[in-house]
N, C-alpha and C positions, 0 to 999 in steps of 0.2 A: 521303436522305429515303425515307420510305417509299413502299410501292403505294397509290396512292389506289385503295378502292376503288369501284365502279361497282354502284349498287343497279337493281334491275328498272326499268322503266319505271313500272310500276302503286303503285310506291312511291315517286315523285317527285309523288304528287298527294294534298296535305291532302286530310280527308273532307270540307270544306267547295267546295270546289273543282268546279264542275261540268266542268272545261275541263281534260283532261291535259295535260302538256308530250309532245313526240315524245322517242324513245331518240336522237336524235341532232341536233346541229346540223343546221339547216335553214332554209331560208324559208320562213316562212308565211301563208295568209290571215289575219289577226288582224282578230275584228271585234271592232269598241267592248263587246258584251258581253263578249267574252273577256279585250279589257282590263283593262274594269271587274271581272270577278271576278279576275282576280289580282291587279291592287292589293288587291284585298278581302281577297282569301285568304293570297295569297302571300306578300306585304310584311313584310320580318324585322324584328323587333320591334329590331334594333343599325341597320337604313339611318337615314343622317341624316333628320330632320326633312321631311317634306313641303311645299317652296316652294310660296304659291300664284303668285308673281309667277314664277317660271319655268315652271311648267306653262303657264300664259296665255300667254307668250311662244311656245310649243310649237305651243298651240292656236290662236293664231292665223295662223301661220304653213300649218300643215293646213287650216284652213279656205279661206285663202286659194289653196289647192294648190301652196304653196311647198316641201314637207315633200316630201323626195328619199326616196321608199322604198327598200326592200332596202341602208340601209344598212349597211358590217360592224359597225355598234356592237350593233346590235342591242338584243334584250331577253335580261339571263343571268338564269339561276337557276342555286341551290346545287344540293348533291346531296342534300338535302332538298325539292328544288323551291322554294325560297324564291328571292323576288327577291334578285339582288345588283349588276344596275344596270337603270333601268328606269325607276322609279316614275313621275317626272317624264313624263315620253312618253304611259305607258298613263292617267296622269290625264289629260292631255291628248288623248288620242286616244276616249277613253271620253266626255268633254264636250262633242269636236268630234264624233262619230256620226261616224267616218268609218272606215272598211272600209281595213287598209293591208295590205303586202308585208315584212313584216319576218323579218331573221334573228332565230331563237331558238334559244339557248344551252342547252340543261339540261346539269346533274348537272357544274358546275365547282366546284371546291375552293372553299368561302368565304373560304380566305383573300384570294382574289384583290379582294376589297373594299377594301383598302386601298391598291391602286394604278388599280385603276378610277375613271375621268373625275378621276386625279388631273395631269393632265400641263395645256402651255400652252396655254389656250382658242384656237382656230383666229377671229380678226377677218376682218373683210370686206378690212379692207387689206391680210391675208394673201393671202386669194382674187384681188385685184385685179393684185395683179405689175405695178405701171405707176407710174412717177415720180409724187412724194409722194402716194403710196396712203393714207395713214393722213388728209392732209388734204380729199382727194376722196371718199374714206369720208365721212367727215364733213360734208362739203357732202352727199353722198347722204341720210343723215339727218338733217340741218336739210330738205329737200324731203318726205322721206317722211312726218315729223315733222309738217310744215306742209300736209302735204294732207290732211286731215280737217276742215280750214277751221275750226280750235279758233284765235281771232286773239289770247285770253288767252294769251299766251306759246305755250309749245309742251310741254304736259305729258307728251306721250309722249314726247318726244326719250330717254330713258334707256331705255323701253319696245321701240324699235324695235329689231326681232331683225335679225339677220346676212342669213337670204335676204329681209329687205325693205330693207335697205342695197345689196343687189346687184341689185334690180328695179329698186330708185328709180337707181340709176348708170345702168344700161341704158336706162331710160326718158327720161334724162338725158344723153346726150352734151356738150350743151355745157357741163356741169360741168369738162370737160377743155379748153375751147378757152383758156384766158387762164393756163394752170395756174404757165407758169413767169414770167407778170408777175407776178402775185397773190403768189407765192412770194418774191422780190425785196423787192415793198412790202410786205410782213409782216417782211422782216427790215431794212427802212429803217423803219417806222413802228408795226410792234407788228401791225395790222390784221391778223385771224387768217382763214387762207385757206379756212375751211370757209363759214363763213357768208358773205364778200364771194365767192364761187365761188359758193351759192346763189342771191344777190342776182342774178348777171352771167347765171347761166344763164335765171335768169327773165325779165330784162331782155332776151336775145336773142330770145326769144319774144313779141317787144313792138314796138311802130311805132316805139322809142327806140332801137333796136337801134345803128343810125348815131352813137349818141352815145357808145358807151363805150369805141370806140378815145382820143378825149378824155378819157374819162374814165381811164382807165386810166393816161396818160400824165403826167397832174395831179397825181392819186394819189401815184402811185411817185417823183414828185422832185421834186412841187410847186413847180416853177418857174414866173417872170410869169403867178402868176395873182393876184389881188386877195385883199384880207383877209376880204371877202364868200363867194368863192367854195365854194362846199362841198366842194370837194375836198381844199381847205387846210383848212378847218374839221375835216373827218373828219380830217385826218392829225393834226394838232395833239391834238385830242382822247384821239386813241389814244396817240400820243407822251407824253402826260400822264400815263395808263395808269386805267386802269378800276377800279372797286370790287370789292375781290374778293366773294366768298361767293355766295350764292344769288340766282338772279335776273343773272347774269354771261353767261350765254349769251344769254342773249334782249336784253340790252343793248346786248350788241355787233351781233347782229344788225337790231337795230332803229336803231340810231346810221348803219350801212351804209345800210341803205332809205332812212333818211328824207334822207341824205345826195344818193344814186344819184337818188333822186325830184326833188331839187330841182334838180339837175344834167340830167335830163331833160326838165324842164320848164322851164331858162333862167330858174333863181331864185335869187335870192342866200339869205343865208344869213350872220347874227351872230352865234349860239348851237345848241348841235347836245346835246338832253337826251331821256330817255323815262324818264316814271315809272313806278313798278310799276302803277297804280291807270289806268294808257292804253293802249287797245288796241294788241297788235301793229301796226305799218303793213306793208302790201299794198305792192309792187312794182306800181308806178305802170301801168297798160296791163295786166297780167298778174291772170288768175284760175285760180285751181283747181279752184273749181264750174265754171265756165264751157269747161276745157277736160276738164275730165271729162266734163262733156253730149257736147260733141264727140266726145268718143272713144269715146263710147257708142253 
């Protein structure tokens, strides 16, 4: 291969461009204007398409102050000064007004576009390192999901970004206390352990708390308990197996509640159904507005 060569500084910056790149890798203060004009300016006319749903996901994560600055990904530009990974971040950081600490890259070969943020996305059950990470992930976001108190299903659930999967675990500990029953009764009766792990976590936060060692024990082998009882009912249900397609998450999680509900409140139980057209059910004892005041 050839020498790449290396142009000035002062010719790394379109005329339009109020904002130079530095001669060299570095950190720097990036404020929202500086963003904003090199997506403006910089943005090569080959980067793929501009997600709005990933920039959002960016931006709310910055806003929230979850956005780990000086990370090494950085913002690169070509040896043009052209963006060649980036976009996504400086839309976001441009809409969130927020002043960050970032590495920036000038004057790398464009070819390197075609192996940039091509590798395997980094999940929260990466970050987690703890026995079934990928299913306590997942309980973390059914919680994160459900705390904006939206009781129509849970529309963010696909929205919620990676550092608000690791806030809401954090926030959450007893997402982990029942981890290896729940894991058991998922593979005797189907019951998937993210959302019955949300349900239990919320449930320990509740006057009911006493009742889900019972519960738990029902559940997973449903032995001598009645045809009434709602822990046979939930097992049976699931054993049966769910409808697939849209609207499958929020069914499983609502078939768990309104089960766990009735079960804490010493209710029988004939039929165990939730329509699209009926609100999520509430974890019997437990609020989100309620414990959000609090912690406020």
């Amino acid at each position: 291969m050839g020498k790449i060569e290396r142009v000035a500084p002062e010719a790394l910056t379109p005329s339009e461009s109020r904002y130079p790149l530095p001669s060299a890798a570095q950190v720097l203060i990036v404020t929202p204007e500086m963003a904003s004009d090199w997506l403006s300016y910089r943005n090569h006319p080959k980067n793929r398409p501009l997600s709005k749903s990933v920039s959002a996901k960016y931006q709310a994560d910055m806003e929230a102050g979850r956005w780990r600055e000086e990370t090494p990904e950085g913002y690169i530009f070509d040896t043009d000064g052209y963006v060649i990974s980036g976009q996504h971040r400086m839309k976001a950081q441009a809409n969130a007004n927020v002043t960050l600490k970032v590495w920036v890259f000038p004057n790398e070969p464009r070819e390197i576009f075609d192996v940039v943020d091509q590798g395997y996305k980094r999940t929260a059950a990466h970050l987690l390192r703890i026995p079934y990470a990928t299913n306590l992930a997942n309980a973390a976001r059914h919680l994160a999901a459900l705390a904006d108190g939206d009781r129509w299903g849970m529309p963010r659930f696909p929205k919620i970004t990676t550092p608000e999967v690791i806030a809401a675990f954090n926030d959450w500990p007893e997402i982990t206390w029942h981890a290896k029953e729940l894991h058991r009764t998922c593979v005797e009766t189907g019951i998937p352990i993210g959302p019955h792990a949300a349900v239990l976590a919320q449930a320990e936060r509740t006057e009911y708390r006493n009742r889900i060692g019972d519960w738990i024990a029902g559940v997973m082998t449903g032995e001598n308990l009645a045809g009434s009882d709602p822990r046979l009912v939930l097992r049976r249900r699931f054993i049966g197996g769910l409808p697939t397609g849209r609207g499958k998450r929020d069914l499983a999680y609502a078939y768990v509640v309104k089960a766990w509900n009735a079960h804490a409140l010493g209710e029988s139980m004939t039929m165990l159904r939730h329509m699209q057209t009926e609100v999520l059910p509430t974890v019997v004892g437990y609020s989100f507005k309620a414990e959000g005041s609090a912690a406020a």
